[in-house]
MISETI-623125 format. One line per 5 residues: number of its first residue (from 1); their letters; for each residue x, y, z of N, C-alpha, C, O, CB. Coordinates in steps of 0.05 Angstrom, whole numbers. Glycine has a CB too. Example, Ala and Ser with C-alpha at 12.3 -4.5 7.8 and 13.67 -1.06 7.14 Angstrom:
1> as> 264,-114,156,246,-90,156,264,-66,156,285,-66,169,226,-89,181  257,-45,142,273,-21,143,258,1,157,268,23,161,282,-12,114
# end
This chain:
1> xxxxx> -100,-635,-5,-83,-658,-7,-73,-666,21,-72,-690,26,-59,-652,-25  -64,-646,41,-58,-649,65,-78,-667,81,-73,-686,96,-55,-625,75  -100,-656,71,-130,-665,94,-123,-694,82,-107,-708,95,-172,-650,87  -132,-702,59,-130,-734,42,-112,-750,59,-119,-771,70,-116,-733,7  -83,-739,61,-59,-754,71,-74,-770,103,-77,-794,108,-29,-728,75
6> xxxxx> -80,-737,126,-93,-744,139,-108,-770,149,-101,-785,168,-101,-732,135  -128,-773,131,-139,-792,129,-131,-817,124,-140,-837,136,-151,-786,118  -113,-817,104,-106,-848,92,-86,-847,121,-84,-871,126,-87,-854,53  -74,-835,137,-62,-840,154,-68,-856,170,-57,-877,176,-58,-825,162  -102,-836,184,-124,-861,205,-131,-878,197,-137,-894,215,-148,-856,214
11> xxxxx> -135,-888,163,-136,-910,165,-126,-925,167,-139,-945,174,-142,-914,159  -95,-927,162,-71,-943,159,-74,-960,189,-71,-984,194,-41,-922,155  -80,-937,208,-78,-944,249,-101,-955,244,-95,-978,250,-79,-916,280  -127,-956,235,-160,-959,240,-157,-993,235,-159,-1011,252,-185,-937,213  -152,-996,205,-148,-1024,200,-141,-1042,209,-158,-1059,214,-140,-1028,188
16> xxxxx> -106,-1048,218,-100,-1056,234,-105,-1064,263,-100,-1086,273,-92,-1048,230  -124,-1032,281,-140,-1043,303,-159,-1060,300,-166,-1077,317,-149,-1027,316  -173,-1053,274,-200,-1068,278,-197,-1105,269,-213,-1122,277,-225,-1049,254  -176,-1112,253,-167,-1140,262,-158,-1150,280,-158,-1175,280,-153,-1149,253  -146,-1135,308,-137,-1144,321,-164,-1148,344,-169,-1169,355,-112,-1131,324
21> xxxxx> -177,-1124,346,-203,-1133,357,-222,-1150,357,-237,-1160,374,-212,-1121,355  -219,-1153,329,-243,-1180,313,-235,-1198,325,-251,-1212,336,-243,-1190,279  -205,-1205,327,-188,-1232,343,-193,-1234,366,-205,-1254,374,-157,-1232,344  -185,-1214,381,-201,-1215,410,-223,-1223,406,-224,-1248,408,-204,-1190,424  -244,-1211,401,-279,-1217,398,-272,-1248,391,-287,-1262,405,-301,-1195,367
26> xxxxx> -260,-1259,378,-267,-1283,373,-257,-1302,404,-267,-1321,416,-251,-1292,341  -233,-1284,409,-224,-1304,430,-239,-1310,450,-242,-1332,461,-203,-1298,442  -252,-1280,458,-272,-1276,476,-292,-1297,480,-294,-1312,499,-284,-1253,470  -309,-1297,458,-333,-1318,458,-328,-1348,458,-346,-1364,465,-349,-1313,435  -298,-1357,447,-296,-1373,459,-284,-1385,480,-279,-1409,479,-295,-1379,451
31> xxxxx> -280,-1368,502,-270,-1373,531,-283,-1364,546,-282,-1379,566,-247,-1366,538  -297,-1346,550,-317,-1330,564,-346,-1355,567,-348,-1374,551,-325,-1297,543  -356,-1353,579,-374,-1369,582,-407,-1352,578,-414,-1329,585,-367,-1381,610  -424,-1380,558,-437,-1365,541,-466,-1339,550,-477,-1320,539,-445,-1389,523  -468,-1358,584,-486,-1329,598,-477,-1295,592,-491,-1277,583,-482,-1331,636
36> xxxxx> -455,-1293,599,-446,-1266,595,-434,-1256,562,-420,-1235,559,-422,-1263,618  -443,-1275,539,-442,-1269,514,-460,-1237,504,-451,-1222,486,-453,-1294,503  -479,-1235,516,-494,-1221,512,-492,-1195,523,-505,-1176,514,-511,-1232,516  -479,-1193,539,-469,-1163,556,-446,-1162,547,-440,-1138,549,-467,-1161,590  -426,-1176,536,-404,-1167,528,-407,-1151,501,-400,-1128,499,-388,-1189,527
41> xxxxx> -419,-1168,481,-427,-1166,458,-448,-1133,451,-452,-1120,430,-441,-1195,456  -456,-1130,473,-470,-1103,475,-453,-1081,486,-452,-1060,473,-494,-1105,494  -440,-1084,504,-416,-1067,501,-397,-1060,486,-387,-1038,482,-405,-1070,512  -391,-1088,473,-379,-1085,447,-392,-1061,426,-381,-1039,423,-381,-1114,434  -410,-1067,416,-430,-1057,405,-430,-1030,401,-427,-1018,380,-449,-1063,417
46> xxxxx> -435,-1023,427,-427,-993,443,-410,-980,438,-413,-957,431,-422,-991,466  -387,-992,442,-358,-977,447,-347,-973,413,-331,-954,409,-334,-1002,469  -358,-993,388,-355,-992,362,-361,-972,351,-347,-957,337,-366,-1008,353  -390,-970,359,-414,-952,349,-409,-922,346,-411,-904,329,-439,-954,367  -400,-924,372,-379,-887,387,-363,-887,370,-361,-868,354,-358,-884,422
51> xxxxx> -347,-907,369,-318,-896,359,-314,-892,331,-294,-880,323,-295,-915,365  -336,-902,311,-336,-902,281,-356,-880,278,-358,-870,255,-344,-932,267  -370,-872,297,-390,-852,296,-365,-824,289,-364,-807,271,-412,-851,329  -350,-829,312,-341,-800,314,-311,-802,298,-293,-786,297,-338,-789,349  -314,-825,288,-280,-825,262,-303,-815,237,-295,-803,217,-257,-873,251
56> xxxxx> -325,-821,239,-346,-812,211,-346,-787,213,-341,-777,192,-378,-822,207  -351,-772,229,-355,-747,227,-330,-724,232,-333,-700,232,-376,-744,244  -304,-740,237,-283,-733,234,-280,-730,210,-266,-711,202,-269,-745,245  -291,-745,194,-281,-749,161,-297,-733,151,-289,-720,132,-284,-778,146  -315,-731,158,-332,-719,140,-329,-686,145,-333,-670,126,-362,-731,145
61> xxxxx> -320,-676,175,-311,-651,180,-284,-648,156,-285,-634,136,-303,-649,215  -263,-662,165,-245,-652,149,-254,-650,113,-240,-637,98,-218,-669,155  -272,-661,105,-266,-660,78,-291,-638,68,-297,-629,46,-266,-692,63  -301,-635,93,-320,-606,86,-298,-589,77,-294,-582,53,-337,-589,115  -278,-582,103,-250,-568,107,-236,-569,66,-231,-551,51,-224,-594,138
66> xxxxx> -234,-599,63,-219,-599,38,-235,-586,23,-222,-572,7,-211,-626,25  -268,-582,19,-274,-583,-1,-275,-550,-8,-274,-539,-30,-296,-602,-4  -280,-537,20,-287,-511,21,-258,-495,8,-258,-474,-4,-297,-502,54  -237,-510,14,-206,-496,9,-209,-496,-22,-202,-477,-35,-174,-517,22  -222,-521,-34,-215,-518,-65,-225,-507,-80,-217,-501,-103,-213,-535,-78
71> xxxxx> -266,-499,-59,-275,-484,-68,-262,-448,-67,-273,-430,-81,-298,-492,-59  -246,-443,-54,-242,-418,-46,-228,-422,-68,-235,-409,-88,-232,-407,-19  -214,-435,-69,-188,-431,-89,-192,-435,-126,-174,-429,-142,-165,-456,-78  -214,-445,-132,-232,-443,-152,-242,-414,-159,-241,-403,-181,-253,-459,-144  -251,-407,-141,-273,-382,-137,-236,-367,-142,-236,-355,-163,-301,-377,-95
76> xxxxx> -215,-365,-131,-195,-347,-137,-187,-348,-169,-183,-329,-184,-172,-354,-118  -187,-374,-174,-179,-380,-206,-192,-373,-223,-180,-367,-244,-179,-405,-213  -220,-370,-221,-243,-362,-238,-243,-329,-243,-244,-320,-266,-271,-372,-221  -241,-309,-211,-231,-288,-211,-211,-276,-229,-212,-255,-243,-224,-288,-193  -190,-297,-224,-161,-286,-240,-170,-289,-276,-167,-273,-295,-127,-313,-230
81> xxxxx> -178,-307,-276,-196,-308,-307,-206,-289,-327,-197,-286,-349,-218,-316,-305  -229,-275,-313,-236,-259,-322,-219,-228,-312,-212,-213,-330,-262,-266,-317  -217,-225,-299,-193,-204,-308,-170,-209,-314,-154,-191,-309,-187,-189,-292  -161,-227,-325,-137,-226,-350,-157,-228,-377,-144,-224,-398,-110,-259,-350  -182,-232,-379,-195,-240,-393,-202,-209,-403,-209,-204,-426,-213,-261,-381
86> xxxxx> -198,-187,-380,-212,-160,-388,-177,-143,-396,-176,-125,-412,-235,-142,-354  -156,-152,-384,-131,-146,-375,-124,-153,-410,-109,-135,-420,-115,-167,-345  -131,-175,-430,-115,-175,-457,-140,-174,-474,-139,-188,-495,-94,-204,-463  -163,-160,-470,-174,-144,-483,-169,-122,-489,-171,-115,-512,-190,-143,-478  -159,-105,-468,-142,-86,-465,-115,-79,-481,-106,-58,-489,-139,-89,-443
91> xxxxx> -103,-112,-482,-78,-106,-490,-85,-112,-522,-69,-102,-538,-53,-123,-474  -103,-126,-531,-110,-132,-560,-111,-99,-565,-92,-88,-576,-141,-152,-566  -138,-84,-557,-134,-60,-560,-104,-42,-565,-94,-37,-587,-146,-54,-540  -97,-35,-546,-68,-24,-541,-42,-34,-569,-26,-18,-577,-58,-39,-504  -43,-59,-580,-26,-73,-598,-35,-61,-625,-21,-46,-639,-30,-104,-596
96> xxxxx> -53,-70,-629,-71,-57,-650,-60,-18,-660,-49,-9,-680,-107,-61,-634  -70,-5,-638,-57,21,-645,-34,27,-643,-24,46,-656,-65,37,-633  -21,14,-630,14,12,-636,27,-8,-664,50,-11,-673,28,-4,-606  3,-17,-672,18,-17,-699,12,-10,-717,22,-15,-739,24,-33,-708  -15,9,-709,-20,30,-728,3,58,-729,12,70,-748,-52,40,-720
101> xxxxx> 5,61,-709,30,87,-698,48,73,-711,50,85,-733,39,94,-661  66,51,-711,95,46,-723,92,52,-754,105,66,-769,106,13,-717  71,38,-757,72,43,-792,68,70,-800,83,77,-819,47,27,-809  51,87,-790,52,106,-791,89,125,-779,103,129,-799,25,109,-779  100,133,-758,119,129,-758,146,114,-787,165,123,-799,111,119,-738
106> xxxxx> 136,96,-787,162,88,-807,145,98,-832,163,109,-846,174,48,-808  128,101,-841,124,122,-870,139,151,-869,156,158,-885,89,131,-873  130,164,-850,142,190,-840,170,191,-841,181,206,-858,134,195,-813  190,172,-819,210,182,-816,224,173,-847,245,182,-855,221,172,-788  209,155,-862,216,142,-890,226,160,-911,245,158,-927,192,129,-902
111> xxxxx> 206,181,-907,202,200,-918,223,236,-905,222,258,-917,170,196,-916  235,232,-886,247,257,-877,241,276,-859,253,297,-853,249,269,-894  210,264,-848,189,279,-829,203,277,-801,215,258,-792,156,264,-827  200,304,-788,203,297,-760,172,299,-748,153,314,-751,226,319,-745  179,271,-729,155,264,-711,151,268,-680,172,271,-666,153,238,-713
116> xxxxx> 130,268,-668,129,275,-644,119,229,-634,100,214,-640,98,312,-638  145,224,-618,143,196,-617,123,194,-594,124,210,-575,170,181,-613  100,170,-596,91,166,-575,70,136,-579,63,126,-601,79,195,-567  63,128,-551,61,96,-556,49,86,-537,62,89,-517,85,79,-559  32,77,-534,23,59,-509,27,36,-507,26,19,-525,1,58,-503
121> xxxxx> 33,32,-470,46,10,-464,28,-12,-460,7,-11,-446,61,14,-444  34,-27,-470,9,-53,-466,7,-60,-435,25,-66,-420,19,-86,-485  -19,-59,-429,-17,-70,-395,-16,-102,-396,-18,-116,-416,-48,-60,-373  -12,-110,-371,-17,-134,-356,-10,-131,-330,-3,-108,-324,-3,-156,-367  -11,-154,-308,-14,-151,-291,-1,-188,-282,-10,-210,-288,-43,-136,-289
126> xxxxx> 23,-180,-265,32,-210,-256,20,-214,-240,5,-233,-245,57,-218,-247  17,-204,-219,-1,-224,-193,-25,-249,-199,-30,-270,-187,-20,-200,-176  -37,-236,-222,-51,-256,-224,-49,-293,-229,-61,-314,-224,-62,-244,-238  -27,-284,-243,-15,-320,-232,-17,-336,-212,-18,-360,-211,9,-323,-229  -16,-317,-192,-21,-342,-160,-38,-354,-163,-33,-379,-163,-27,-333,-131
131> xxxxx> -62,-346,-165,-87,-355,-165,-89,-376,-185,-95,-396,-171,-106,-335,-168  -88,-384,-211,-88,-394,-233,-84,-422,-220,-70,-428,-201,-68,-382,-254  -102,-440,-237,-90,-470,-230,-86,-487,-247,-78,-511,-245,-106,-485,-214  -94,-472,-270,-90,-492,-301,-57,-482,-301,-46,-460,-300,-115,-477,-339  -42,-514,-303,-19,-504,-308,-7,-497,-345,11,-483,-354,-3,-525,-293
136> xxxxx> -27,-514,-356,-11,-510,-392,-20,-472,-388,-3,-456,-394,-39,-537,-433  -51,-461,-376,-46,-432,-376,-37,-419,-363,-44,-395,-362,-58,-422,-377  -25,-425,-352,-4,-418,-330,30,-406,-343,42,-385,-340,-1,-450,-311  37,-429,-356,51,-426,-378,44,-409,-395,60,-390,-399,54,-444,-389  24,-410,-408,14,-388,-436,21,-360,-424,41,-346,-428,-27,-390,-447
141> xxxxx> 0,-355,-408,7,-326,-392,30,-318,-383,38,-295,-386,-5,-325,-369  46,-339,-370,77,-326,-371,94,-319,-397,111,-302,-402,94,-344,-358  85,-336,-409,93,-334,-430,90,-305,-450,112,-299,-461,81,-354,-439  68,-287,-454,54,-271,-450,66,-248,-437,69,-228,-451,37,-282,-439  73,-248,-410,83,-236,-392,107,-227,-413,105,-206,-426,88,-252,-365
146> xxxxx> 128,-244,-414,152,-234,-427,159,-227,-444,182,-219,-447,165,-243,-428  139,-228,-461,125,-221,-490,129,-184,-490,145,-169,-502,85,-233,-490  103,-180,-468,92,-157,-461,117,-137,-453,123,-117,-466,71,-163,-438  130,-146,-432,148,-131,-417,178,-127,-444,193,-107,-447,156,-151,-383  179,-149,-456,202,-151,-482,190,-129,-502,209,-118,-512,203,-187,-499
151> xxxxx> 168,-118,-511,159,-99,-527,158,-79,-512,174,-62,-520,135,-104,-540  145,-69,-489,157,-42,-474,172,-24,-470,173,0,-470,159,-41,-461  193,-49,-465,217,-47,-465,231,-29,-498,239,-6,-501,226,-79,-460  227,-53,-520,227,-38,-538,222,-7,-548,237,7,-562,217,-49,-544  194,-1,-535,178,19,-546,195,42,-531,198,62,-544,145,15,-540
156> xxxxx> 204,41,-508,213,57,-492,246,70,-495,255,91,-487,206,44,-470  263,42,-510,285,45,-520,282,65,-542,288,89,-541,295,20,-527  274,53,-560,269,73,-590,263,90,-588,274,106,-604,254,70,-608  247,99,-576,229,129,-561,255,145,-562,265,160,-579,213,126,-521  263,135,-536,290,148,-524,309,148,-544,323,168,-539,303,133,-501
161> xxxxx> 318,135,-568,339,138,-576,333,153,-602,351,162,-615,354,114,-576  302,155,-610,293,186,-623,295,200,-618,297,218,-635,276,195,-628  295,206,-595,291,238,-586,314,239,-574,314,263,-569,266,250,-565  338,229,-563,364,241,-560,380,238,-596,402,249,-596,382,221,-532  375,230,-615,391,243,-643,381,267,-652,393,287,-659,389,226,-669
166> xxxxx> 352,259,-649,339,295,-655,344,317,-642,347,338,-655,311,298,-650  348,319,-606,364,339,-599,385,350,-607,393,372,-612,368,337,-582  397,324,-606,437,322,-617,434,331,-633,456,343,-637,457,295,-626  418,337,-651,424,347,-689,413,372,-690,426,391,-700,407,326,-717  382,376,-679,374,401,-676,383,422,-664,392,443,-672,357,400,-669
171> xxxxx> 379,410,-635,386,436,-616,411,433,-608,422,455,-605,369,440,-590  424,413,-602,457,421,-597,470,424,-624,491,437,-625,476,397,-578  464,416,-642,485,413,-664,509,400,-659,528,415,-658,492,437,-674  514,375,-656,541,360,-640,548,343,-657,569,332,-660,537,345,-611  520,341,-674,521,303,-701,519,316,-719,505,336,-715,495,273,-706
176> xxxxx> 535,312,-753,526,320,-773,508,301,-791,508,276,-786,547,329,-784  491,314,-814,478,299,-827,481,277,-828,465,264,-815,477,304,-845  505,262,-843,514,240,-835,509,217,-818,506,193,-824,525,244,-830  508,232,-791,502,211,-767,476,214,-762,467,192,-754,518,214,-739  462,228,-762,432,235,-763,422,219,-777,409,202,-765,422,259,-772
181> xxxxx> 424,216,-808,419,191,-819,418,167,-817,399,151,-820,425,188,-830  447,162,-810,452,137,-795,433,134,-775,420,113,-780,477,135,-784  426,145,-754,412,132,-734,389,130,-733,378,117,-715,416,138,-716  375,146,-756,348,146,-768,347,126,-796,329,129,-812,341,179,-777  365,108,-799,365,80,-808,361,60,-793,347,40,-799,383,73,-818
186> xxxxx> 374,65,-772,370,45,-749,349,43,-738,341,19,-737,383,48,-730  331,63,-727,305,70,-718,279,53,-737,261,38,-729,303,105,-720  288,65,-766,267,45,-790,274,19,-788,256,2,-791,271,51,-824  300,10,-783,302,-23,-777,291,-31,-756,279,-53,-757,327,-34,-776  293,-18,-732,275,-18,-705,253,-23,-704,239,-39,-692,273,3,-692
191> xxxxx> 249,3,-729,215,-7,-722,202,-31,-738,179,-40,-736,193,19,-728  221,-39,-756,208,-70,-779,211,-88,-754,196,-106,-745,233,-85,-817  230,-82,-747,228,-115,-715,205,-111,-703,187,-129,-704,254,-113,-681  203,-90,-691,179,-78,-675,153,-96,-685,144,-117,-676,175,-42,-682  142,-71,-716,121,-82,-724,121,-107,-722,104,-116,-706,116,-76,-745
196> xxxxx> 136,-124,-735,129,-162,-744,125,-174,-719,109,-193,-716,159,-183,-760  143,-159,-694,142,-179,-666,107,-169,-654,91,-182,-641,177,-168,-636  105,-142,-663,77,-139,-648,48,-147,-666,24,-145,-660,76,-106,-638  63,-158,-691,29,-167,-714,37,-202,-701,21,-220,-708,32,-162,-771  52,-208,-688,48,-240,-683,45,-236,-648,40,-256,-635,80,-265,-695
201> xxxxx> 48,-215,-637,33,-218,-606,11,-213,-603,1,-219,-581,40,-204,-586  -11,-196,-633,-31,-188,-628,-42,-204,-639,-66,-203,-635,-36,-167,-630  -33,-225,-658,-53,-261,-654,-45,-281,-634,-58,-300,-627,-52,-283,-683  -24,-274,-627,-16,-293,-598,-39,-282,-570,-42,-296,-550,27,-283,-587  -50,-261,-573,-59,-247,-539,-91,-256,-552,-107,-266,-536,-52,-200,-529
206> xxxxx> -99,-252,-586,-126,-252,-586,-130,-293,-582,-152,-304,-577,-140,-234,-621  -107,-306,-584,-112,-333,-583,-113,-341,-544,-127,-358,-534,-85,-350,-604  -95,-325,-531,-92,-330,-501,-120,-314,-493,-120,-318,-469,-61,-318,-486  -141,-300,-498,-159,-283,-497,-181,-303,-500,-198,-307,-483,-156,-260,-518  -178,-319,-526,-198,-337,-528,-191,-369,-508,-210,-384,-502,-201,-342,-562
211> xxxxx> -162,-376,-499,-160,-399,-486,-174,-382,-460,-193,-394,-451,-129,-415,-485  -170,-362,-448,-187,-355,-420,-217,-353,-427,-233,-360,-410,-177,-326,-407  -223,-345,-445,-262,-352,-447,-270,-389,-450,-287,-402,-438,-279,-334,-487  -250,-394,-468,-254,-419,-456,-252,-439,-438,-259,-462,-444,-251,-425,-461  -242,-431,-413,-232,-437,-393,-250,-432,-375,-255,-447,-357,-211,-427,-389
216> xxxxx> -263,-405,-379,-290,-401,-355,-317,-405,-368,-338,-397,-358,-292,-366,-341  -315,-421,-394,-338,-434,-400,-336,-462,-391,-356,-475,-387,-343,-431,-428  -311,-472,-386,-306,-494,-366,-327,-503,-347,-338,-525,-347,-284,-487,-350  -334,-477,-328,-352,-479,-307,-383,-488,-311,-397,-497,-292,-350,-454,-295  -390,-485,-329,-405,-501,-348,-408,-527,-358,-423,-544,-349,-403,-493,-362
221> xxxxx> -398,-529,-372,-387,-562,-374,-373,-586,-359,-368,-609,-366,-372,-562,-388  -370,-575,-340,-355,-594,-320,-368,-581,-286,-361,-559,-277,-313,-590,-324  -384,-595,-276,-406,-586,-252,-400,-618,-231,-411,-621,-209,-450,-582,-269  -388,-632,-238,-392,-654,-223,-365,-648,-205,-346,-633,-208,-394,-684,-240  -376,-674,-178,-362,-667,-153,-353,-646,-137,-332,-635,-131,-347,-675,-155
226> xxxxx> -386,-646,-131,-397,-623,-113,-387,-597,-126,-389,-579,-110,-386,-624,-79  -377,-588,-151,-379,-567,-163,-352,-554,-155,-351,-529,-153,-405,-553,-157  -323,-573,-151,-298,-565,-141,-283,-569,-168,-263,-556,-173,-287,-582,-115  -292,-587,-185,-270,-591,-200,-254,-568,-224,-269,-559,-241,-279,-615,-211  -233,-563,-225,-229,-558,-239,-199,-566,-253,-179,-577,-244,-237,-541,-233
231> xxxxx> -207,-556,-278,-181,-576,-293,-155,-563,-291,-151,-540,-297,-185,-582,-328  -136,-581,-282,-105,-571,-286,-91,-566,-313,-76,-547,-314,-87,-591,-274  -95,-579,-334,-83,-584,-354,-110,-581,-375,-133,-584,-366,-67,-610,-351  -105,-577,-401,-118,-565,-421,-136,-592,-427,-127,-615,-428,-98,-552,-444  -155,-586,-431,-177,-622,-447,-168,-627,-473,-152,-612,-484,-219,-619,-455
236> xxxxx> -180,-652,-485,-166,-666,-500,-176,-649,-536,-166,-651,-559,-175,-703,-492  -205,-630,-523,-214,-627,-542,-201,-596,-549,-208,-587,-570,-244,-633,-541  -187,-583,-535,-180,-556,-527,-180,-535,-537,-194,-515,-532,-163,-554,-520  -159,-540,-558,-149,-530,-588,-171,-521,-607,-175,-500,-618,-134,-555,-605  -187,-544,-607,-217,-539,-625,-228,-520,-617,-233,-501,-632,-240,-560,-625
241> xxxxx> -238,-519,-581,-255,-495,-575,-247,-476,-573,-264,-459,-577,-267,-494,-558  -218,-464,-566,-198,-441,-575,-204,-431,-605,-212,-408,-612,-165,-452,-575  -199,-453,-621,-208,-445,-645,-240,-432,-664,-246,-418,-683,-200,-464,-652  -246,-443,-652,-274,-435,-653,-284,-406,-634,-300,-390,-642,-290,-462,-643  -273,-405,-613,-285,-382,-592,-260,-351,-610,-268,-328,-614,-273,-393,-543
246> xxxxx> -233,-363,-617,-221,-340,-631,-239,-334,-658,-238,-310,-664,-188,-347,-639  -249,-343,-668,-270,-343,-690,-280,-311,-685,-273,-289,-694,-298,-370,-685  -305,-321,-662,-326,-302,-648,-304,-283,-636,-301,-266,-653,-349,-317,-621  -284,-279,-613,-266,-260,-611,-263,-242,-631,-269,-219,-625,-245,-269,-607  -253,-246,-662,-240,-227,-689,-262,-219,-691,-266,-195,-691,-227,-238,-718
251> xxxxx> -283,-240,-693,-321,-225,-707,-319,-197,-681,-320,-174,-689,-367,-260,-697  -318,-200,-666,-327,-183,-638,-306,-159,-651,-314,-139,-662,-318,-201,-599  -286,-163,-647,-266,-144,-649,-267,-120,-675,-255,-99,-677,-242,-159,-650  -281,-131,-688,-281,-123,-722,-306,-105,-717,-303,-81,-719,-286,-152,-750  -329,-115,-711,-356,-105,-697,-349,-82,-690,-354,-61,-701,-369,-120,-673
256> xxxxx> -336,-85,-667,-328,-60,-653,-309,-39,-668,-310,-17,-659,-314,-69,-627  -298,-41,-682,-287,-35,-696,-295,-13,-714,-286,9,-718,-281,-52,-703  -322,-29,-730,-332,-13,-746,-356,4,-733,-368,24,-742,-340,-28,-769  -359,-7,-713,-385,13,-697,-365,39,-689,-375,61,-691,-402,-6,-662  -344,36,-681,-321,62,-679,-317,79,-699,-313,103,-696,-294,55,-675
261> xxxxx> -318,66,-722,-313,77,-751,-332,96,-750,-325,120,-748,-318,57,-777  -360,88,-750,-381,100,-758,-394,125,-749,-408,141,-760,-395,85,-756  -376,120,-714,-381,144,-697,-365,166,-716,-374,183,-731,-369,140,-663  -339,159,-708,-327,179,-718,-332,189,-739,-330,214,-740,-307,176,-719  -341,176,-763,-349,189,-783,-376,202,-788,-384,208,-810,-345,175,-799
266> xxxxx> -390,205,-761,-414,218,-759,-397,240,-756,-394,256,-775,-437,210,-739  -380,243,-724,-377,257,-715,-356,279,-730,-346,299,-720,-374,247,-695  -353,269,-756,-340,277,-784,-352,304,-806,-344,322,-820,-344,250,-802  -382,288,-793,-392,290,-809,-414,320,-801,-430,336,-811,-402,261,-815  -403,313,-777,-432,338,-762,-414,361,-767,-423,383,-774,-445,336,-719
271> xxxxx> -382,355,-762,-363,385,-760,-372,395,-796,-381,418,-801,-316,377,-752  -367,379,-816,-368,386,-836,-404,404,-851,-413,416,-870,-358,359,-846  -408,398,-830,-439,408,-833,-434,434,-821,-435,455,-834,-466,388,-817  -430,434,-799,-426,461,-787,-401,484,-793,-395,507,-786,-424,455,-762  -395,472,-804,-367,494,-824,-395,508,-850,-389,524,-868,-327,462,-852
# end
C-alpha cells in the first residue's frame, strides 16, 4: 500500500510537469524559428524518452517490491493455515476424549466412586494470528482462542477442587460427610457445564477446521493477478463450501474412528487368544 501511495504521489508531480512542458513545446515552435525546429524537437525527444524510460522502470521496480511483499506475506498466511489446520485437528481429537472422560467421571462420581481425575488440555497456538489475512478468520480463530483457554481453565479448576475435598475428607479428616457431599454436587454440576460447553466447541472447532480447508483450497480457485491475491473477507458463496467440506471432515473423523476401533479390537482379540 505504501509502494501504491508512492506512486500516485509521482504522478500527481509527473502530470502537472508534463502540461506545462507541452505549453512550452508549443510556445517554442512558435517563436523559435522554423530551421532549428528539428534539433530542438530531437532533443526534446531525448530528454522525454530518458525520463519516462527511467520513471517506467521505477514503477515497475517498486511494484516488483509490492508484489514480492504480498507474495511473502501470502506464502505466511497459507503457512499459518495449515497448521491451525493440523493445530484443531488436534484439538477435535483432544475434545472428543474429554468428553468421553467427563461422562465417564460424572457416572462414577454419580454413583459414590472415587476417581483418579485427569484431562487433556486442548492445544492451540496464538502466534499464529499475525500472519493470517482473512479478517472474518481472523475473528473465528480468536474467537476459538477464548473458547480454548475458557475450558482449560475449567478443566484445571475442577481438577483442583477434586482433589483438595478428597484430601480434606480422606486424609486430613477436617470435612464431614456432609460437606464432602456438598462439594461432590458441585463438581457433577461442573461437570454438566463442562460437558454441554465442550459438545458445542467440538462442532464449533470441526466447523473452523473445515472454514481453514476451505480457505487453502482458495489457492486454487482464485490464481489471477500474478498469483498474489488473496481474500480478506469470506466469499459470497462461503457458508456453502464450509458446509459441504464439514460433511467430508465428520466422514474423515468417523473413518478414523472406526479404523481405531478395529485395531483395538484385534489387539483384544490377540490377548484373548493368548490367555
Amino acid at each position: 500500500m505504501h509502494t501504491i501511495k508512492r506512486i500516485v504521489s509521482a504522478l500527481v508531480w509527473i502530470i502537472p510537469f508534463s502540461l506545462i512542458v507541452s505549453v512550452l513545446l508549443i510556445f517554442v515552435f512558435r517563436v523559435i524559428p522554423s530551421l532549428e525546429h528539428e534539433i530542438i524537437k530531437n532533443a526534446l525527444i531525448a530528454f522525454f524518452a530518458a525520463f519516462f524510460g527511467a520513471f517506467f522502470a521505477f514503477s515497475l521496480g517498486q511494484f516488483g517490491k509490492y508484489t514480492d511483499r504480498i507474495r511473502k506475506h501470502k506464502a505466511q498466511h497459507i503457512n499459518s493455515l495449515v497448521k491451525i489446520e493440523r493445530i484443531l485437528n488436534r484439538a477435535i481429537d483432544t475434545i472428543d476424549k474429554n468428553i468421553q472422560f467427563y461422562q465417564n467421571y460424572y457416572r462414577e462420581l454419580g454413583i459414590g466412586k472415587i476417581i483418579i481425575w485427569t484431562s487433556d488440555r486442548i492445544p492451540y497456538d496464538e502466534s499464529l494470528l499475525d500472519d493470517l489475512i482473512n479478517i472474518n478468520f481472523v475473528n473465528d480463530y480468536f474467537t476459538f482462542l477464548v473458547d480454548i483457554k475458557r475450558v482449560n481453565q475449567d478443566f484445571e479448576t475442577l481438577e483442583n477442587m477434586y482433589e483438595e475435598v478428597k484430601k480434606y475428607y480422606f486424609v486430613y479428616q477436617r470435612i464431614d460427610s456432609g460437606v464432602y457431599e456438598h462439594n461432590l454436587s458441585v463438581c457433577l454440576e461442573s461437570i454438566e457445564h463442562i460437558l454441554n460447553f465442550m459438545k458445542k466447541l467440538y462442532e464449533d472447532t470441526v466447523q473452523l477446521c473445515a472454514k481453514s480447508r476451505v480457505l487453502l483450497d482458495e489457492r486454487e480457485r482464485k490464481t489471477f493477478l500474478f498469483g498474489i491475491h488473496v481474500s480478506k473477507k469470506y466469499e459470497k458463496n462461503f457458508e456453502e463450501l464450509v458446509k459441504n467440506e464439514a460433511v467430508k471432515l465428520n466422514k474423515e473423523i468417523e473413518d478414523c474412528k472406526k479404523e481405531s476401533q478395529e485395531e483395538i479390537d484385534k489387539l483384544k482379540g490377540k490377548t484373548l487368544n493368548m490367555d
